[in-house]
Backbone bond lengths (Angstrom), bond angles and torsions (degrees), N, CA, C in turn:
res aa  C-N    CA-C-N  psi(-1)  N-CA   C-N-CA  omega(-1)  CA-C   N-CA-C  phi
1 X - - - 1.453 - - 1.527 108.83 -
2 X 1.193 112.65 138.12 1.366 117.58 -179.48 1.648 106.99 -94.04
3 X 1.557 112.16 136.57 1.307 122.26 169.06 1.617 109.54 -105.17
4 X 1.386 110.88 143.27 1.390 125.53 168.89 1.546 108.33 -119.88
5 X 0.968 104.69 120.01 1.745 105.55 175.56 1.647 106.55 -153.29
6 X 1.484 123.17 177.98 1.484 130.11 -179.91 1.182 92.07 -161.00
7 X 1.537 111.39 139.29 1.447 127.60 -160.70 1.439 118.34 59.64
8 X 1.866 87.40 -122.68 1.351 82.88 -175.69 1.721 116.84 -122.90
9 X 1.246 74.57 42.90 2.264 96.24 171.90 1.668 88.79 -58.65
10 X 1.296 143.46 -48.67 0.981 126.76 -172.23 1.612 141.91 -40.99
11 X 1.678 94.31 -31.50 0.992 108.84 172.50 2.036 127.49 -85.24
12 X 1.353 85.46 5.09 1.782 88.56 -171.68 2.060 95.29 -59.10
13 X 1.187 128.13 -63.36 1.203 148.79 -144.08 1.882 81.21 -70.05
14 X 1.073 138.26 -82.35 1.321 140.11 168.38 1.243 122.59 -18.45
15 X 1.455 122.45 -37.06 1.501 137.66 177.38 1.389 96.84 -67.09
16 X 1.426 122.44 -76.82 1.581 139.95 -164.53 1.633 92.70 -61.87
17 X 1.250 139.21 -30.94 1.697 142.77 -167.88 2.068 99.77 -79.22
18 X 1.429 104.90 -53.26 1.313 110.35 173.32 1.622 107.54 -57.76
19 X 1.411 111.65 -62.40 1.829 107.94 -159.32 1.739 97.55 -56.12
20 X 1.422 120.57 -49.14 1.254 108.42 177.58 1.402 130.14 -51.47
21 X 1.005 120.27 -21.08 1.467 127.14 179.19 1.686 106.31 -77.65
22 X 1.336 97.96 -41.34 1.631 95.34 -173.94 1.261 101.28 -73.17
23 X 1.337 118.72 -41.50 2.048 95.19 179.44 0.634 128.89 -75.69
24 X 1.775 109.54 -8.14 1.701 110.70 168.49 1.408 112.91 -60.74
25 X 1.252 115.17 -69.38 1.394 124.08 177.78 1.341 117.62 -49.23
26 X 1.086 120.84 -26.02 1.818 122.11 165.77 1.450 110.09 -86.23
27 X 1.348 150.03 6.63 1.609 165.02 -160.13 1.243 79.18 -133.49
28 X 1.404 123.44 -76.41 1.557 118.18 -158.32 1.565 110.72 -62.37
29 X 0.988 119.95 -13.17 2.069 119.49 -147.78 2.153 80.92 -119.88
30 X 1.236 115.88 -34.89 1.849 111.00 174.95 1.482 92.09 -64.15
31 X 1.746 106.80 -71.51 1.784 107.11 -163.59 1.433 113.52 -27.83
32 X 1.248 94.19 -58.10 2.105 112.97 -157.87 1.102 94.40 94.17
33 X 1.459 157.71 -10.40 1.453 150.06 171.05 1.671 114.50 -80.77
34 X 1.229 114.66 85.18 1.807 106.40 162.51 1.673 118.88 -24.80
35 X 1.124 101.39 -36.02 1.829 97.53 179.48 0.950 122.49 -86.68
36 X 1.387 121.43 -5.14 1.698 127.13 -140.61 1.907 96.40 -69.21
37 X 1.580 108.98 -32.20 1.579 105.84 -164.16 1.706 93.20 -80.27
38 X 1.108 136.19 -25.91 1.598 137.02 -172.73 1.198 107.58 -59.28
39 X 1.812 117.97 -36.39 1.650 123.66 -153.18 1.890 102.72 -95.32
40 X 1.811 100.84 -20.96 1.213 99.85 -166.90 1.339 120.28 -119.43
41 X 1.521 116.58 120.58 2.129 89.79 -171.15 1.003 111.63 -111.82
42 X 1.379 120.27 44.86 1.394 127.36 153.75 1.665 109.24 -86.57
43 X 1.500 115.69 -19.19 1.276 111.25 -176.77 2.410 99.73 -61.00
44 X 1.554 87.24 -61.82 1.670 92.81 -177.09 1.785 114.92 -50.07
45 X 1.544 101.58 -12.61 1.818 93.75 -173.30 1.730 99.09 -92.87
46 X 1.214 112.97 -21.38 1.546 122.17 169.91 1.564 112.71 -67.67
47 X 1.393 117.35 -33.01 1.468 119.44 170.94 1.233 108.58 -72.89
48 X 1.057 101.70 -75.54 1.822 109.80 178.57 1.657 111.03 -31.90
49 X 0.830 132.03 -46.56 1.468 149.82 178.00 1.647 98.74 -46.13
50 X 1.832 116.79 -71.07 1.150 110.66 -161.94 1.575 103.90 -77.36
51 X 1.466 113.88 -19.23 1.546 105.88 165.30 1.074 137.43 -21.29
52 X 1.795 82.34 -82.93 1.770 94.86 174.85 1.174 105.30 -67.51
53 X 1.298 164.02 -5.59 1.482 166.13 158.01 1.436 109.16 -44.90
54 X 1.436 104.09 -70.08 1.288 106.82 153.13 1.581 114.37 -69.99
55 X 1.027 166.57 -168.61 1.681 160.58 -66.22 1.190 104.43 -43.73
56 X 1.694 118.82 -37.85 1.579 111.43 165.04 1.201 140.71 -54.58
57 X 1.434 119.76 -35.71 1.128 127.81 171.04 1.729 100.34 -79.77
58 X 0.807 131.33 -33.76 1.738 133.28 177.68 1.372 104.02 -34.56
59 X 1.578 94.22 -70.20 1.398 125.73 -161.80 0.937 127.33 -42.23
60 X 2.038 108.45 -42.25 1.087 124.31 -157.43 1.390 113.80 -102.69
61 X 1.551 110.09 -6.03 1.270 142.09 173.47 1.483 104.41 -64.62
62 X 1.634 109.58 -67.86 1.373 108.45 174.96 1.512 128.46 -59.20
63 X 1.299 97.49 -18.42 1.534 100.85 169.54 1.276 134.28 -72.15
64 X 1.243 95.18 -24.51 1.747 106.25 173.05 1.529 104.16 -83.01
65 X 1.407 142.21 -29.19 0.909 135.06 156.46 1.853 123.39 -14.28
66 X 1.313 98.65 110.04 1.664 87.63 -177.16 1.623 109.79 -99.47
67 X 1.484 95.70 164.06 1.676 115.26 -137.08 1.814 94.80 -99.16
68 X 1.518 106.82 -164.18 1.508 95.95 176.24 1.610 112.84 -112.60
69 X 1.210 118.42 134.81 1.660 107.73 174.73 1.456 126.03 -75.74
70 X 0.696 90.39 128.64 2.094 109.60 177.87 1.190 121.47 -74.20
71 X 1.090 137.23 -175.94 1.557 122.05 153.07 1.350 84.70 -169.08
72 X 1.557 113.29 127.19 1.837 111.44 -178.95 1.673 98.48 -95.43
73 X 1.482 113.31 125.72 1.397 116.22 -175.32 1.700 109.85 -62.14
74 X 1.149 106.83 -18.15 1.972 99.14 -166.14 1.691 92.83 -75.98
75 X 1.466 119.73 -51.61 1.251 115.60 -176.49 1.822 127.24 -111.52
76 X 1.250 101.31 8.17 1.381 97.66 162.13 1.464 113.66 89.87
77 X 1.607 111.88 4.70 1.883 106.37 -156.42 1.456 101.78 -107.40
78 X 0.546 131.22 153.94 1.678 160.50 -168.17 1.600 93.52 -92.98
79 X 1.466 117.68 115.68 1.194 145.08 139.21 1.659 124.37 -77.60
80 X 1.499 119.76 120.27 1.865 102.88 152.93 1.426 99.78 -120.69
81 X 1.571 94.40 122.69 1.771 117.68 167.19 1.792 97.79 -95.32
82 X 1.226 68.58 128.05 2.345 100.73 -178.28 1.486 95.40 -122.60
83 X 1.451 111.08 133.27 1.427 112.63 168.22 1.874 102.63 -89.83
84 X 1.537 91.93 153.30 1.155 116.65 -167.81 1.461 122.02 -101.68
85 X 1.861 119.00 119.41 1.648 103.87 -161.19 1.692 91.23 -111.23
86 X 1.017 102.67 107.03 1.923 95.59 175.82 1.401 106.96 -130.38
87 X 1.540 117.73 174.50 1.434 128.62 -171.62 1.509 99.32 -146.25
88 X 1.412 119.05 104.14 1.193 103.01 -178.86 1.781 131.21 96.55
89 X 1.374 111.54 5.35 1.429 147.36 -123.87 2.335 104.72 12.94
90 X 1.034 73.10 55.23 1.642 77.18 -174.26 1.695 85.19 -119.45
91 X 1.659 110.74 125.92 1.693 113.40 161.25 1.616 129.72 -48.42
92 X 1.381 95.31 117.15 1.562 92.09 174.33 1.195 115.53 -27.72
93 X 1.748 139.37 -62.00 1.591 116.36 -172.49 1.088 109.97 -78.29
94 X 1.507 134.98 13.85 1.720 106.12 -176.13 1.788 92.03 -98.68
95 X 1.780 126.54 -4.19 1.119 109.62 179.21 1.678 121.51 -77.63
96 X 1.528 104.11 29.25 1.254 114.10 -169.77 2.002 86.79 -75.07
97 X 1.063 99.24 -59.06 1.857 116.35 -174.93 1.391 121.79 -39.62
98 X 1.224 100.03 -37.22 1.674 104.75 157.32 1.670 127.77 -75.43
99 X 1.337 112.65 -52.15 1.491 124.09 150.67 1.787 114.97 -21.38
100 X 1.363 95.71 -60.21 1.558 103.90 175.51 1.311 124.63 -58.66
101 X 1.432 113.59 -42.70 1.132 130.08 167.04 1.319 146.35 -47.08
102 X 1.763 85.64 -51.32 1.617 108.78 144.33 1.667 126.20 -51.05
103 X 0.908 107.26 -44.76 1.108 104.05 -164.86 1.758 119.25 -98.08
104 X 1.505 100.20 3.63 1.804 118.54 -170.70 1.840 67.91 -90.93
105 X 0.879 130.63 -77.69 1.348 143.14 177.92 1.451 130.66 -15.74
106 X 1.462 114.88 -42.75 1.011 140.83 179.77 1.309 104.15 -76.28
107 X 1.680 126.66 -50.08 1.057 124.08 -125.01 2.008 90.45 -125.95
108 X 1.802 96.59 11.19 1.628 102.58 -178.22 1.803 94.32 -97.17
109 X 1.850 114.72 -22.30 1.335 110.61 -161.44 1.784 109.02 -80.85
């Protein structure tokens, strides 16, 4: 599968891949049942949830990040160049909405 990303869009899929693992293992390691997250998909709508929770706040972090000023010599105007973190050319925090989605989804089956 091919990935398209800039910056650090790369990391959206890794974020949501890590948090799920940890509530697995914290769902699985409370239950005492190894299966317990397979039988239930409220466990994956609880991941998905703090995902996008977190990529949003990430996201929005980098966004406030301020950019560099320019100044074009022919006309005098003021540029700010901001680097750009996307996945998909979709912004790192708006992939919170899909995350959610996933996991409203997951967690209806």
């Amino acid at each position: 599968m091919i990935m398209v990303w800039r910056g650090w869009g790369v990391a959206v899929p890794f974020i949501a891949a890590f948090i799920h693992i940890a509530v697995l293992f914290a769902v699985e390691g409370i239950s005492g049942d190894p299966g317990y997250a397979g039988t239930h998909g409220w466990v994956l709508m609880v991941s998905m949830a703090l995902a996008a929770t977190a990529v949003w706040m990430i996201g929005s972090r980098m966004e406030r990040k301020p950019g560099q000023i320019v100044i074009d010599k022919e006309s005098g105007q003021e540029f700010e160049l901001k680097s750009k973190n996307d996945l998909f050319w979709i912004p790192f925090k708006w992939w919170a909405i899909p995350l959610v989605i996933l996991g409203a989804l997951a967690g209806s089956v």
